[in-house]
C-alpha positions in Angstrom: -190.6 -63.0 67.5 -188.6 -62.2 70.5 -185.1 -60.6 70.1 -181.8 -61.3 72.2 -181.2 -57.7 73.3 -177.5 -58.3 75.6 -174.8 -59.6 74.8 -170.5 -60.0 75.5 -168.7 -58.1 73.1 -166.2 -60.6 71.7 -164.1 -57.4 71.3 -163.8 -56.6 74.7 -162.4 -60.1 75.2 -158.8 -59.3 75.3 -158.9 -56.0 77.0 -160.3 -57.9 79.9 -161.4 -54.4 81.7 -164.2 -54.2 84.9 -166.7 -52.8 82.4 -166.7 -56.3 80.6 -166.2 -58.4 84.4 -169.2 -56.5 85.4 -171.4 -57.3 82.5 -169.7 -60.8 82.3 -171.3 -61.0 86.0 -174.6 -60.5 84.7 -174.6 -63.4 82.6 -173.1 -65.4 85.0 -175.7 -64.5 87.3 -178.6 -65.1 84.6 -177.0 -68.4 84.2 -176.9 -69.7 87.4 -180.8 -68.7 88.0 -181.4 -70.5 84.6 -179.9 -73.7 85.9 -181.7 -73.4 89.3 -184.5 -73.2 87.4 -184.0 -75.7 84.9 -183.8 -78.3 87.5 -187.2 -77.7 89.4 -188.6 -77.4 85.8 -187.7 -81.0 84.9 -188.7 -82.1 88.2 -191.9 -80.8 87.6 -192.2 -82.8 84.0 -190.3 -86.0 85.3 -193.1 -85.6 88.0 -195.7 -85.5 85.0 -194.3 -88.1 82.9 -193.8 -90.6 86.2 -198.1 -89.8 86.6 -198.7 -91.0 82.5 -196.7 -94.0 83.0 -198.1 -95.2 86.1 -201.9 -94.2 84.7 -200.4 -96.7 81.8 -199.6 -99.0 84.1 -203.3 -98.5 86.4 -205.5 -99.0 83.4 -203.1 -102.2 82.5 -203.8 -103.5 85.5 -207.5 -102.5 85.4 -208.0 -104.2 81.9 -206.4 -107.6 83.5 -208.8 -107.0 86.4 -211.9 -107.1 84.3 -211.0 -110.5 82.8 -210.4 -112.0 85.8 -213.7 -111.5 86.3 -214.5 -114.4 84.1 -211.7 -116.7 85.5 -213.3 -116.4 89.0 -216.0 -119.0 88.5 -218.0 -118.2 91.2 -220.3 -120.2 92.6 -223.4 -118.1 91.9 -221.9 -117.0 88.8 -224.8 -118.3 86.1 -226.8 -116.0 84.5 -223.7 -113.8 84.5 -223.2 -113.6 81.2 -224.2 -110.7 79.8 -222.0 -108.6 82.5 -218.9 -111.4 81.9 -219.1 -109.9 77.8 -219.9 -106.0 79.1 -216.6 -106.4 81.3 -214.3 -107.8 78.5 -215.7 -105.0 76.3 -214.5 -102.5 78.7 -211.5 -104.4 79.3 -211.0 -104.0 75.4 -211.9 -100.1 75.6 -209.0 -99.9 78.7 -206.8 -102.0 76.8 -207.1 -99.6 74.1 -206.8 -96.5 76.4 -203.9 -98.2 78.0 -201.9 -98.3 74.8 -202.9 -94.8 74.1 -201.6 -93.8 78.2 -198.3 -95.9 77.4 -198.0 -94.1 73.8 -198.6 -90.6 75.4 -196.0 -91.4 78.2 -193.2 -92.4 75.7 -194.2 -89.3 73.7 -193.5 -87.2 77.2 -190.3 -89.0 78.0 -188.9 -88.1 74.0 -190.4 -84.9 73.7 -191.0 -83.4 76.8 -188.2 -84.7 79.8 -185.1 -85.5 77.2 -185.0 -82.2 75.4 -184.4 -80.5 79.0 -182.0 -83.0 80.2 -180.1 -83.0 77.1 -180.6 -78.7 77.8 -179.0 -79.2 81.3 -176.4 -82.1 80.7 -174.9 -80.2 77.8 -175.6 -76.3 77.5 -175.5 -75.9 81.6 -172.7 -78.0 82.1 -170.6 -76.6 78.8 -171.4 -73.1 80.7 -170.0 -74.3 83.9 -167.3 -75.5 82.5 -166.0 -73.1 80.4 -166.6 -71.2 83.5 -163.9 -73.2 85.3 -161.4 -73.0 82.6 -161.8 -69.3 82.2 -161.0 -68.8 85.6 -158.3 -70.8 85.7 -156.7 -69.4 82.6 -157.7 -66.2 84.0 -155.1 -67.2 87.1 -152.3 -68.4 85.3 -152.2 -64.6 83.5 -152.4 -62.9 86.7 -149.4 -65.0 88.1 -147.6 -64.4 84.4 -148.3 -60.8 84.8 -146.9 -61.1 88.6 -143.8 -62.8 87.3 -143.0 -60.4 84.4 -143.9 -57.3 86.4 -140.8 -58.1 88.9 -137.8 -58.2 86.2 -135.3 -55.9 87.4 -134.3 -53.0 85.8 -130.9 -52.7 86.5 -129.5 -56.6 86.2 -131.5 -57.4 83.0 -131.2 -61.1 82.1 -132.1 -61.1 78.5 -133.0 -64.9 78.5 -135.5 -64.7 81.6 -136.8 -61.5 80.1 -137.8 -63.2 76.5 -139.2 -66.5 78.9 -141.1 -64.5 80.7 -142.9 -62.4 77.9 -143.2 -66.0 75.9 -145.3 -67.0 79.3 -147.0 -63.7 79.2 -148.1 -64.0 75.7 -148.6 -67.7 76.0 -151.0 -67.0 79.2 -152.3 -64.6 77.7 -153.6 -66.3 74.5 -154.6 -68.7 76.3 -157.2 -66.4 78.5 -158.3 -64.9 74.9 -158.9 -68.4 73.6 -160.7 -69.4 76.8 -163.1 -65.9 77.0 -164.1 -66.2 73.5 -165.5 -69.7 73.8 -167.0 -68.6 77.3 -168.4 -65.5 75.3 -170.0 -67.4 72.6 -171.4 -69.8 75.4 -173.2 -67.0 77.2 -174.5 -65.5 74.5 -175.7 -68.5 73.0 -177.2 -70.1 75.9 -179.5 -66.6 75.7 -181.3 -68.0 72.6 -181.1 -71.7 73.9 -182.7 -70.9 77.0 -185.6 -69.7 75.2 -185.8 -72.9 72.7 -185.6 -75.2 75.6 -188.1 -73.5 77.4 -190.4 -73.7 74.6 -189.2 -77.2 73.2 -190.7 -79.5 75.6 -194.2 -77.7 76.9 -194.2 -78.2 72.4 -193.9 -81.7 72.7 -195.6 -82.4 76.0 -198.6 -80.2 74.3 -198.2 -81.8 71.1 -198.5 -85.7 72.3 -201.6 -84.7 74.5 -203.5 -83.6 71.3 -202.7 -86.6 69.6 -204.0 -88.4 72.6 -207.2 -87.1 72.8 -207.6 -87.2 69.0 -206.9 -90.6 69.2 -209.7 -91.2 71.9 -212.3 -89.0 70.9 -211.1 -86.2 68.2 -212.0 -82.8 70.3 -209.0 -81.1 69.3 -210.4 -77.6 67.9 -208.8 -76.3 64.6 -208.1 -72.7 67.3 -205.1 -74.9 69.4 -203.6 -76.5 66.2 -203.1 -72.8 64.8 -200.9 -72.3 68.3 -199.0 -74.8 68.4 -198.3 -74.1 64.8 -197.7 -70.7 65.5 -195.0 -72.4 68.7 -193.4 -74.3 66.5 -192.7 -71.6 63.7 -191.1 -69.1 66.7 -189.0 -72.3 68.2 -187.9 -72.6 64.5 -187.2 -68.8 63.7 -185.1 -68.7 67.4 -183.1 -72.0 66.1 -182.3 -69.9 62.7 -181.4 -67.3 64.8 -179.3 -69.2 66.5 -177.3 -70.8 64.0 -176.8 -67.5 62.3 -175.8 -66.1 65.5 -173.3 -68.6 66.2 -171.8 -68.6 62.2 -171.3 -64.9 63.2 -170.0 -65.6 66.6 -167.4 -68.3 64.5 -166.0 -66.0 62.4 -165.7 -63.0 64.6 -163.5 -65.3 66.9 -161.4 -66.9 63.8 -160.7 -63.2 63.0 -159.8 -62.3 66.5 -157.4 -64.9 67.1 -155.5 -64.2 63.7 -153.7 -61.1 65.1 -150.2 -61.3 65.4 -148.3 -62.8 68.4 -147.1 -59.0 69.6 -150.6 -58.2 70.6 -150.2 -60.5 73.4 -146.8 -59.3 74.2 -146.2 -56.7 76.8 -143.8 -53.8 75.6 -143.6 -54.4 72.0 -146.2 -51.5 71.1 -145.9 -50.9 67.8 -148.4 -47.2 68.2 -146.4 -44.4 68.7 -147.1 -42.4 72.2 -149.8 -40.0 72.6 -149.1 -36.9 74.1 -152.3 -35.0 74.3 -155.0 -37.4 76.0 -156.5 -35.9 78.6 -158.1 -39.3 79.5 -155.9 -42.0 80.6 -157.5 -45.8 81.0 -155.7 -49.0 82.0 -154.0 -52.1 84.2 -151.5 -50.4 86.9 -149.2 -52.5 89.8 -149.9 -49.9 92.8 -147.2 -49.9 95.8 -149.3 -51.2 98.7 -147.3 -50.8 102.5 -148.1 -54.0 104.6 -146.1 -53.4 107.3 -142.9 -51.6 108.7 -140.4 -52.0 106.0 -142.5 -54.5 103.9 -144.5 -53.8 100.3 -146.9 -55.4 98.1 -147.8 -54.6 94.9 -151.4 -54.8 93.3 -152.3 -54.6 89.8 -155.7 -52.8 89.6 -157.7 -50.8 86.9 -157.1 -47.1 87.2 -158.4 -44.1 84.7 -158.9 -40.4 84.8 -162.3 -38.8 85.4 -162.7 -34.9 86.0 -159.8 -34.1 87.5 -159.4 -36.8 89.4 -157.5 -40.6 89.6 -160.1 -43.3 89.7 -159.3 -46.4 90.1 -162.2 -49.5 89.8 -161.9 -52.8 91.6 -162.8 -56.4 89.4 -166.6 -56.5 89.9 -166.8 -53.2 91.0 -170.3 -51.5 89.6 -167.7 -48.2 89.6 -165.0 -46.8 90.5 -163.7 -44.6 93.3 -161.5 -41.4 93.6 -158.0 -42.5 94.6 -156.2 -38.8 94.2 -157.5 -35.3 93.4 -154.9 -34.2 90.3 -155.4 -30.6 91.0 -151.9 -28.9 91.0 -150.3 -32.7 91.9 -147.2 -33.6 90.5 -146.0 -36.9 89.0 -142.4 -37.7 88.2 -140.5 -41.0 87.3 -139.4 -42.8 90.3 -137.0 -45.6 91.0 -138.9 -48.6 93.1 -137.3 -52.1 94.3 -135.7 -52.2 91.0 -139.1 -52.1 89.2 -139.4 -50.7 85.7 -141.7 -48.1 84.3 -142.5 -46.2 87.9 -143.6 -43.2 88.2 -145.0 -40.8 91.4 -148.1 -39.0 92.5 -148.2 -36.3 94.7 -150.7 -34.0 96.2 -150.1 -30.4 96.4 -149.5 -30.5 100.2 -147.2 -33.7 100.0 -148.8 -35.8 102.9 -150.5 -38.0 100.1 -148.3 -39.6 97.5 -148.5 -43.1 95.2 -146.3 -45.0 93.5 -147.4 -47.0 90.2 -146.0 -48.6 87.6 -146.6 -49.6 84.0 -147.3 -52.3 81.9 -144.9 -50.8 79.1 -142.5 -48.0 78.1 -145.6 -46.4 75.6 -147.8 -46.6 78.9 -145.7 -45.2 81.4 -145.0 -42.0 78.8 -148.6 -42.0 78.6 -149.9 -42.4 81.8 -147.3 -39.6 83.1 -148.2 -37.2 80.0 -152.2 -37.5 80.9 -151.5 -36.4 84.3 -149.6 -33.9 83.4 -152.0 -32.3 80.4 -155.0 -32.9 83.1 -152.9 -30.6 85.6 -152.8 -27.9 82.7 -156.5 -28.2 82.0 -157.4 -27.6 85.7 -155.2 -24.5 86.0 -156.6 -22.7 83.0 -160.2 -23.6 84.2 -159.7 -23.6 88.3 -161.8 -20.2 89.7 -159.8 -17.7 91.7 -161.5 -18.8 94.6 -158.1 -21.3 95.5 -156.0 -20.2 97.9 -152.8 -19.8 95.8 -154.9 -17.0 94.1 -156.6 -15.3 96.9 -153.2 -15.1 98.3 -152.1 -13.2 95.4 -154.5 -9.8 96.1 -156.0 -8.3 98.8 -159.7 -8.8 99.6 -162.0 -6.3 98.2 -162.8 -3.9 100.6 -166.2 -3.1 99.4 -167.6 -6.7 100.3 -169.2 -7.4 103.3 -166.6 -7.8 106.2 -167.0 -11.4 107.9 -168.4 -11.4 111.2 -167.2 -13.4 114.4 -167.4 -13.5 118.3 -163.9 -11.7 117.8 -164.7 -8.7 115.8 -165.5 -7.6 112.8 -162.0 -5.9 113.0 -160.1 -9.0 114.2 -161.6 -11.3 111.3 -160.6 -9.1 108.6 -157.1 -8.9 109.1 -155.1 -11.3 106.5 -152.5 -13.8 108.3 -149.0 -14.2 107.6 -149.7 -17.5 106.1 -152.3 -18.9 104.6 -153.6 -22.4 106.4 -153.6 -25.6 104.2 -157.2 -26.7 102.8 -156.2 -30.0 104.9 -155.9 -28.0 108.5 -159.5 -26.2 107.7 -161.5 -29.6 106.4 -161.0 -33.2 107.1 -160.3 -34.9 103.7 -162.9 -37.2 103.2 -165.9 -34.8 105.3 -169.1 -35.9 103.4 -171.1 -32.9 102.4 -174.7 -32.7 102.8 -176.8 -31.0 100.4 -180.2 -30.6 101.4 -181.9 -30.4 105.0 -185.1 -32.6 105.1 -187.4 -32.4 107.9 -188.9 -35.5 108.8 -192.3 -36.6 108.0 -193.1 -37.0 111.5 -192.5 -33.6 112.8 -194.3 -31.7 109.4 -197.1 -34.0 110.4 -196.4 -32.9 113.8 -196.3 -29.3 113.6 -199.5 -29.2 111.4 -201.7 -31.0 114.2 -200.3 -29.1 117.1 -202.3 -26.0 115.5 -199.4 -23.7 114.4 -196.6 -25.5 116.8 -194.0 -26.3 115.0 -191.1 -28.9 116.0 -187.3 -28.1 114.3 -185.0 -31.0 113.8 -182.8 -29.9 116.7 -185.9 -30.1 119.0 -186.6 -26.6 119.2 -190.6 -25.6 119.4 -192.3 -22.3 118.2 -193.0 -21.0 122.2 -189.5 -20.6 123.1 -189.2 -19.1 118.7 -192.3 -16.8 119.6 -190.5 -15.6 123.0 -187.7 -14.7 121.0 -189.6 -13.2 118.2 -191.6 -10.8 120.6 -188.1 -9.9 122.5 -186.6 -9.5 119.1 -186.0 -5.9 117.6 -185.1 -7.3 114.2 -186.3 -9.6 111.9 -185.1 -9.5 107.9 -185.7 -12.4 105.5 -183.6 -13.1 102.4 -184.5 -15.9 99.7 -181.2 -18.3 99.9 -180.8 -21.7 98.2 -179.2 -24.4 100.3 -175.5 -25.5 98.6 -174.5 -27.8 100.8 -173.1 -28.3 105.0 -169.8 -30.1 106.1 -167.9 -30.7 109.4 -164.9 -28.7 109.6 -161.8 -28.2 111.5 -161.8 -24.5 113.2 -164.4 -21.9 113.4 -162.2 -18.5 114.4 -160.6 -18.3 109.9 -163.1 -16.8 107.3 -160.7 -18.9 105.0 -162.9 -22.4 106.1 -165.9 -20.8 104.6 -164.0 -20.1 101.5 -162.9 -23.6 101.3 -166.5 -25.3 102.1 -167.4 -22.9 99.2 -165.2 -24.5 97.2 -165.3 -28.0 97.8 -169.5 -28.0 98.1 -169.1 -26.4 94.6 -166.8 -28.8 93.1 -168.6 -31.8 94.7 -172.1 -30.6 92.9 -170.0 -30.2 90.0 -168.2 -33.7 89.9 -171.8 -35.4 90.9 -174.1 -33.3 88.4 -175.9 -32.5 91.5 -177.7 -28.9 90.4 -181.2 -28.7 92.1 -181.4 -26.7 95.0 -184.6 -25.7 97.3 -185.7 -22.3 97.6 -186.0 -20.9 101.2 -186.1 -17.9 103.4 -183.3 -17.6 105.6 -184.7 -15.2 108.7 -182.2 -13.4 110.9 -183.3 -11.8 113.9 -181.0 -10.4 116.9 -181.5 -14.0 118.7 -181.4 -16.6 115.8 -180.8 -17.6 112.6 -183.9 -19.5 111.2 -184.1 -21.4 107.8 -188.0 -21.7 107.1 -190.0 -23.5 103.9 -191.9 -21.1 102.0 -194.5 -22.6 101.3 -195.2 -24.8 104.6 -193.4 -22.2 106.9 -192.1 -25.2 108.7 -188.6 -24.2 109.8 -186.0 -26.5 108.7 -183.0 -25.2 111.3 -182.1 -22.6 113.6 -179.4 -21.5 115.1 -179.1 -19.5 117.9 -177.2 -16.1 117.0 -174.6 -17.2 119.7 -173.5 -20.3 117.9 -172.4 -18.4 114.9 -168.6 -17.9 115.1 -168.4 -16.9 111.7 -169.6 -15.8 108.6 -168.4 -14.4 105.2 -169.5 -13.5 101.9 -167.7 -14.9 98.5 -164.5 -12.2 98.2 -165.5 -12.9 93.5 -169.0 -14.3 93.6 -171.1 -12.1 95.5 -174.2 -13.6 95.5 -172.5 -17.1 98.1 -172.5 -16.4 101.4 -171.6 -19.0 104.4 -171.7 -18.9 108.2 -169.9 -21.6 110.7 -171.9 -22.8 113.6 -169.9 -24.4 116.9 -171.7 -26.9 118.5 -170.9 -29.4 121.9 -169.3 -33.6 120.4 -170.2 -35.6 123.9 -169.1 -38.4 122.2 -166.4 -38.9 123.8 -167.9 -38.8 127.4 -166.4 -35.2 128.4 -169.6 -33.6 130.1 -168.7 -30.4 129.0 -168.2 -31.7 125.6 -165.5 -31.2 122.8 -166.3 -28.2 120.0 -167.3 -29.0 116.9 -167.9 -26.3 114.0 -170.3 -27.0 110.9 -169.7 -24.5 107.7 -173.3 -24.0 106.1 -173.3 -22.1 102.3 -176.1 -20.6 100.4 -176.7 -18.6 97.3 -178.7 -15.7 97.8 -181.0 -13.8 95.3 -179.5 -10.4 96.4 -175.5 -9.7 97.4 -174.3 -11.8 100.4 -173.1 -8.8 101.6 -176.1 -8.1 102.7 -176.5 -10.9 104.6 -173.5 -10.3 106.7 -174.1 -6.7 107.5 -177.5 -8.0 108.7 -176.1 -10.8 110.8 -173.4 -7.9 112.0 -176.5 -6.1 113.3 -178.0 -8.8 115.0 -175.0 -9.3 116.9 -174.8 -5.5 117.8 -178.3 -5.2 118.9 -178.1 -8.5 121.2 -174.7 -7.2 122.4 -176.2 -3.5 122.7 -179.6 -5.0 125.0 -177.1 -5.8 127.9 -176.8 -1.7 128.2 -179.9 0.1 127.5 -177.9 3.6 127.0 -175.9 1.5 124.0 -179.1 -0.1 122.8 -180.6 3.5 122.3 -177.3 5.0 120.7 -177.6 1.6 118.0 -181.4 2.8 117.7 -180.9 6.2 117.3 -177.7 5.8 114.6 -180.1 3.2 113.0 -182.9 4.3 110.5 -186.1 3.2 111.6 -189.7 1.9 110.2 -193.2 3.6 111.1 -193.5 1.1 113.7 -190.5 1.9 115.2 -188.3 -1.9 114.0 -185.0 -0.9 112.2 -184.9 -0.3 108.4 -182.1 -2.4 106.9 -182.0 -2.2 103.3 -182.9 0.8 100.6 -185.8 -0.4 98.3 -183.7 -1.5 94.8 -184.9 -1.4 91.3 -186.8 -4.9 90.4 -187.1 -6.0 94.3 -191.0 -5.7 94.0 -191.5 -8.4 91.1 -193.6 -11.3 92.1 -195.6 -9.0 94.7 -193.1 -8.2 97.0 -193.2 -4.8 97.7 -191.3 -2.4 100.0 -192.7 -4.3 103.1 -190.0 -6.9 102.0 -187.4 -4.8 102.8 -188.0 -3.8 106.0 -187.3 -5.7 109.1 -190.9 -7.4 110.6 -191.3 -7.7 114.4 
């Protein structure tokens, strides 16, 4: 028999949080398309039922017919007889079958079209308006809330304060009262939907059988075991049903016997908790809507890694409203509000002002934030800038590269920048380069020409490749690309690092692609391989800077500058693109390759400097430079010492 899988929690009823308006949604969606249904089904079966009665009424008329025959006396009417007694026979046998026609007709009307009337005049329309009085309750709460949340704080007028929280509670009560009944509506129309489905094909199947028993008994023993085997499920559902609702009765009796204070704001009765880490609940935000004037909303807001989240009424989830990392929060007068409170982000352009339903609340809500900010210290990696500040960058990493020296980049400023002057808050991150479908199909019928997604083909790659007197290829894994703000500070890389890391983090987001990141002494390529499609390239020009991780060897990042002609300039503004990868060897290594390229295309403007580089330079049998020393498991998986040499 089939089971009723979904249903409201009556629980959840008073709480009144998204979670339950979502799921409330669903039914209310799953209602409506019910009752659109409903009515094409019964026009359907009125459509049926107004066919029976008017056959009823045809074979009526055709039984009169064949005795008027008789009546007609016509004029060359002897003899006729025989056919006069044949006619009123049949006329019998129609009046008989009309009978049976008007019979099966009132069985349809009874058994078939009533049952879904009765379905949509009373289940539908209870559902629609319980609906309506939900909402409406529903209203009256939020203005109760609206009016209790503005009680001053200073001039408290005891009178208007006990009013108010009697119209709170009252309201209140009233919105419980009104989502239980809507509750036990929903998830009783989930079982009635399926009996009235079933209820009047039963009958409608039911009075055709006893139709054509009636006329001439073919009804085969096989359709009487179904419909008996319909009618056992239809009654199994109604047991269901009523046991259902008994349970549905006395869950909501229960419910409503709590005492009067759990309606009441402020009269907690729970001492406060002072370790959650996890904070859930109704806040009134500050909103500016103008100048000098304010509005407050009261929206859902809870804690999620780190974060403030805050979820909109039939919102599927909810967004990040603050980063708690190293904010502060402190209690705050407002407009004569109670229960405010402040939070602030660590750079103090971003700051909110909330405020409580109650006193336990507020200590609550301002203790969570404050134990979250304690968990994210002890766990935060010393790749922040308040730690990098504190020591002086190893010396034996690889030295980040840039178009103004190695020298230049390395030096440590006065004062480090904020993570808002390197990176755009906001700046979605990418974290995977996909190459059309178009181009891979491209590039494999154009014979071994291959197209990159910045329009690049393999002749002006090949041109390069034969001028190039360096080419090493190192396994990375794509972590991620964003936009940011300046490409001449090594400290934007550490910062992309950190926030590409964080964002796979907060998202669970921890596949990544294998490829081979070639760099030459014209380009930086990222190829597949196992297509050896290039993904990107860059040419060695565009790459301002570059840096490997100053704790985590093994990240490495480089910042591209490209041309914006968006805004119509025809030179074009700069824009600079951070791009991190995790390497299967040290990022080091990386750099000091990428710090030769950049000698070696610098060096070919002077031959006498190109053969001083070449001569300082170890060098392969064929004559390309030797860039790495062979290292103890590098020739695993068939790579050999041919993997650590440069390839022309």
């Amino acid at each position: 028999m089939p089971a009723v899988h979904h249903k409201l929690l009556l629980e959840d009823a008073l709480q009144d949080s998204p979670q339950t308006r979502s799921l409330l949604s669903v039914f209310e969606e799953d209602a409506g398309m019910l009752t659109d249904y409903t009515n094409q089904l019964l026009q359907s079966m009125q459509r049926v039922f107004g066919a029976q009665s008017e056959m009823g009424l045809a074979t009526e008329q055709l039984s009169r017919q064949l005795l008027e025959y008789e009546k007609k006396n016509f004029a060359l009417g002897r003899g006729d007889e025989e056919v006069i007694n044949t006619l009123q026979k049949f006329a019998k046998t129609v009046g008989e079958l009309n009978s049976l026609h008007s019979e099966l007709a009132n069985q349809m009307a009874d058994s078939m079209v009533f049952p879904l009337i009765q379905f949509r005049e009373k289940d539908l329309t209870e559902i629609s308006t319980l609906k309506e009085i939900f909402g409406i309750a529903t209203d009256e709460h939020e203005a109760a809330m609206v009016k209790y949340s503005r009680l001053p704080k200073k001039k408290e007028n005891e009178k208007l304060k006990a009013d108010l929280v009697k119209e709170v509670a009252y309201t209140r009560r009233k919105q419980h009262q009104a989502s239980l009944q809507y509750y036990c509506a929903l998830n009783a129309l989930q079982y009635r939907k399926r009996v009235a489905m079933l209820e009047p094909m039963l009958g409608y199947t039911q009075a055709q059988i006893s139709f054509f028993k009636k006329g001439i008994e073919l009804v085969s023993k096989k359709m009487d075991n179904f419909l008996t085997s319909v009618s056992k499920m239809t009654q199994s559902i109604q047991a269901q049903l009523d046991t259902e609702a008994e349970g549905m009765r006395m869950a909501q009796r229960e419910l409503l016997s709590v005492e009067d204070n759990v309606y009441m704001p402020d009269k907690d009765t729970e001492p406060v908790n002072r370790t959650l880490i996890q904070k859930a609940g109704y806040l009134n935000i500050r909103n500016k809507t103008g100048l000098v004037t304010t509005a407050w909303d009261r929206l859902y807001f809870f804690t999620q890694g780190g974060n403030l989240m805050c979820q909109p009424r039939g919102a599927v989830a909810g967004g990040m409203v603050l980063d708690l990392d190293n904010s502060s929060v402190m209690a705050v007068d407002c407009e004569d509000r109670r229960y405010c409170f402040q939070i602030t982000s660590p750079s103090g352009k971003t700051s909110m002002i909330l405020q409580a339903e109650s006193k336990k609340e507020y200590e609550e809500w301002v203790r969570d934030i404050y134990n979250i900010k304690i968990v994210l210290i002890s766990v935060t990696p010393i790749t922040s800038f308040e730690k990098r500040q504190e020591g002086s960058p190893n010396p034996d990493r690889a030295k980040p590269g840039g178009i103004h020296g190695a020298s230049s980049s390395t030096q440590k400023t006065e004062s480090a920048p904020e993570p808002e002057d390197l990176i755009a808050p906001g700046t979605p991150i990418q974290f995977d380069i996909m190459l059309p479908a178009s181009e891979f199909q491209d590039q494999n019928r154009a014979g071994g020409r291959r197209t990159n997604p910045f329009g690049e083909t393999d002749d002006d790659c090949s041109i390069e490749s034969d001028d190039s007197l360096l080419q090493q290829v190192f396994a990375v894994r794509f972590q991620g690309s964003m936009a940011v703000r300046c490409g001449n500070n090594q400290e934007v890389i550490y910062e992309a690092m950190r926030q590409v890391l964080a964002a796979r983090a907060i998202h669970n987001i921890f596949r990544t692609t294998e490829s081979h990141l070639m760099v030459t002494s014209s380009s930086l390529r990222l190829i597949d391989p196992q297509t050896q499609v290039t993904r990107i390239s860059f040419q060695l020009g565009e790459v301002c800077q570059f840096a490997a991780h100053q704790e985590n060897g093994r990240l490495m990042g480089f910042v591209v500058e490209g041309r914006d002609w968006s805004d119509g300039n025809e030179e074009g503004e700069p824009s600079f693109s951070a791009f991190i990868f995790e390497s299967n060897t040290e990022g080091e290594k990386i750099c000091y390759t990428i710090t030769l390229a950049k000698d070696i295309a610098e060096a070919k403007k002077d031959p006498e400097a190109l053969a001083e580089l070449m001569k300082n330079m170890p060098l392969t049998n064929d004559g390309k430079f030797l860039l790495l020393e062979p290292e103890m498991g590098d020739t695993t998986n068939g790579a050999g010492h041919e993997d650590l040499e440069s390839e022309a």
